[in-house]
N, C-alpha and C positions, 0 to 999 in steps of 0.2 A: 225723707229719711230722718230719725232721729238718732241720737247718740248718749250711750247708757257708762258711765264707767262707775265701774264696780270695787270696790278696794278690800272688799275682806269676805273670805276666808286668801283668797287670791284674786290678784288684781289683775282687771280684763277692761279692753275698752268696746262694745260690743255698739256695732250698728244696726236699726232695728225699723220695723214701721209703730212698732209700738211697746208699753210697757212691758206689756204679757209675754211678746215675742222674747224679748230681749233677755227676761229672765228668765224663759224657755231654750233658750242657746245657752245662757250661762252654766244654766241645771245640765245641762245635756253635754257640753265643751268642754267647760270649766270644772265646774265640781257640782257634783250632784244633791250635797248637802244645804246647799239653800240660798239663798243671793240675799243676804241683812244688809248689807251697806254698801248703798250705793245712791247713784244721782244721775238725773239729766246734763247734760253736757252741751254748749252750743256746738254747732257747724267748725267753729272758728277753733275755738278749745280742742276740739278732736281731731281735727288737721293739723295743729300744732304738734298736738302730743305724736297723733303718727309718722307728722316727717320728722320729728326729734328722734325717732326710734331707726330709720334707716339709714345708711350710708349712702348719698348719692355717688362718692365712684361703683359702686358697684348696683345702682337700683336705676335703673331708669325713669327722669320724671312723669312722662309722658302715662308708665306704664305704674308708679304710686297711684297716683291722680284717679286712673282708672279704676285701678282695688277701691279708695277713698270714695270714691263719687257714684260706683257703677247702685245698681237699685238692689244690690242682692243682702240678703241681711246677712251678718254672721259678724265673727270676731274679729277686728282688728288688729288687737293688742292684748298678748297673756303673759303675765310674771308669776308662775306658781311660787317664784321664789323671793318674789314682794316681800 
């Protein structure tokens, strides 16, 4: 799996098996108007940012870990209000 974060029009951290995907989720999730700025992300980078974004009393590690790791592509992380 790779990892795409995207910062403009609205910022999304999207996991992907590839480029095309990822800005295929964007376009379809996020906003429809175009995915201009963005970048590859490592493994390490995109687990960072996502456990930064949860609360662990109220998240389960076990079950983050799982959303971050499982093979399924989709969005991680959306701030329309980036």
């Amino acid at each position: 799996m790779k990892y795409y974060e995207f910062v403009s029009p609205f910022y999304a951290l999207i996991k992907a098996h590839n480029e095309r995907k990822a800005k295929a989720i964007y376009k379809k999730q996020v906003w429809e108007g175009g995915d201009d700025q963005w970048r590859e992300r490592s493994r390490d980078y995109a687990m960072m940012k996502f456990a930064m974004t949860h609360d662990s009393r109220n998240t389960e590690v076990g079950l983050m870990l799982t959303e971050f790791m499982d093979d399924k592509s989709g969005v991680l992380l959306i701030d329309k209000n980036f």
